[in-house]
Steps between C-alpha positions, in 0.01 A plus 500: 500500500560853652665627148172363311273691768681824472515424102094462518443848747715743315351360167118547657626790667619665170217412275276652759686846482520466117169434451361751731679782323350397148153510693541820703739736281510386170143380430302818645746740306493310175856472503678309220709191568759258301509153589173213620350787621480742228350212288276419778364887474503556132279173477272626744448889263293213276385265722294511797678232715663575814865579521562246720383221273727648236809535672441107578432417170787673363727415754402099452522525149863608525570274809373211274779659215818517712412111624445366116831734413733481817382243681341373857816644715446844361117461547479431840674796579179700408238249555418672800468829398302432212268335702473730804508838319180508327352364825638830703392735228137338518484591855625859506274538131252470792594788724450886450850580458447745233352708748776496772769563300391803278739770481727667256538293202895559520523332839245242402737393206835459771313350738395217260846505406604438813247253594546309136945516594441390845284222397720338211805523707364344802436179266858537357690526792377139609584388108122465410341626221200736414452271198307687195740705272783392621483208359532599108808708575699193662332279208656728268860526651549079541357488135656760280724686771292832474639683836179422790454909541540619156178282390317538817551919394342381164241321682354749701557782274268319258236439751525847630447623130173294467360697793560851334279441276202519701651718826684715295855611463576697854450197688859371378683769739284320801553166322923562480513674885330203613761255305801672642418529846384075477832455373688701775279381798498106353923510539471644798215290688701205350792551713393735753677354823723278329774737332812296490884562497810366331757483773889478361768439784859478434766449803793317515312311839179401228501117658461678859187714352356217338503255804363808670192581261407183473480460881358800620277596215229294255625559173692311244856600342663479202937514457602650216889511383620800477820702465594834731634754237732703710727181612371227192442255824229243422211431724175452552182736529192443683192591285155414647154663440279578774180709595577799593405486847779206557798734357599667858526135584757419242684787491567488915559139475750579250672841685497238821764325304677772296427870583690566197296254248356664176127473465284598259121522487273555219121465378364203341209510291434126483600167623433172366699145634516341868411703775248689312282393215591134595537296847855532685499157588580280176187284418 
């Protein structure tokens, strides 16, 4: 119950951010936009409707897709956001927010960066999903194995190209700023405060370390079999992977034991299994 709460506030939490840089950066400097959203705003250069009533449209229209094509699991993972995005942007559509956040059209463009990053990568970092154009990317890779970012590039780049034709062609250097810095501040937001490690221990006392990780710190351990290469001794390594802020745990739990144990520590980029994108205990 407490991982489905935390899994509904991040994923309100983000579309909020997301949708209140589209409405305070992007909209009042006519920036151009790949994605739901760039659709959203080219369909509204020809028709009078407001942009939150596109961005629903479009995004349900493409929510409906990815449930006819991939199914109800991969649906409900952006049922929410489909549904409470549009609703978000409808509010702020209401506020003057154009005329707080005027300023320097440069700044403008990272600050909806920023906003439009933070935003996505709140929702990913709980495993949600913003829905809309993701969705023909991932239909794409499970049908004809066309790589998720190379036709998401295509994607956007097309979309982005319908817009020059009626803002012109220096709005792509706003346009490509804007995609980098998403991309940067997406990766980071997504695992800001939950960098983790890949501990390797080897010591001839590895059953002493072992008993005392597993009793005096909350992580799980793996033995691998492995062979010294000075003395061609076989034994057994200790390999476990661990947010960051639980390493000086390990690593003194292990020195306790051996003072002389080899340990090793380097950066993972992403974790899936037990422990971490599913429950330690077995089900």
């Amino acid at each position: 119950m407490k991982e489905h709460a935390r899994t509904i506030f991040y994923t309100i939490l983000g579309n909020a951010v997301l949708a209140f840089g589209i409405c305070a950066f992007v909209v009042p400097n006519g920036f151009m936009m790949g994605g739901a959203n760039g659709i959203a705003l080219t369909i509204r250069e020809f028709l009078p409707i407001r942009l939150s009533i596109l961005a629903g449209c479009v995004n349900t229209c493409l929510f409906l897709l990815g449930l006819l094509v991939l199914g109800k699991s991969f649906a409900a993972k952006s049922l929410l956001s489909t549904a409470v995005y549009p609703l978000i942007m409808a509010v702020l559509e209401e506020l003057p927010l154009a005329q707080w956040f005027q300023g320097d059209t440069m700044i403008c463009a990272l600050y909806s960066a920023v906003c439009i990053g933070a935003g996505v990568g709140l929702v990913v970092r709980v495993g949600g999903s913003t829905g809309g154009m993701d969705i023909p990317p991932i239909i794409l890779q499970r049908k004809k194995g066309i790589p998720v970012g190379t036709s998401m590039m295509f994607f956007d780049g097309m979309i982005i190209l319908m817009q020059v034709f009626y803002k012109g062609i220096n709005g792509i250097l706003y346009s490509a700023l804007i995609l980098f810095v998403t991309s940067i501040v997406v990766n980071r937001t997504a695992v800001s405060g939950e960098q983790k490690v890949a501990v390797t221990i080897i010591s001839p006392k590895y059953e002493k370390i072992r008993e005392e990780i597993l009793k005096t710190v909350d992580v799980g351990v793996t033995m691998l079999k492995v062979e010294t290469g000075y003395a061609a001794q076989e034994q057994k390594a200790i390999y476990s992977v661990v947010y960051a802020k639980k390493y000086p745990a390990i690593r003194d739990a292990a020195l306790r034991i051996d003072s002389q144990a080899f340990i090793v520590a380097s950066d993972v980029k992403n974790v899936n299994g037990r422990g971490y994108t599913l429950s330690r205990k077995s089900e």
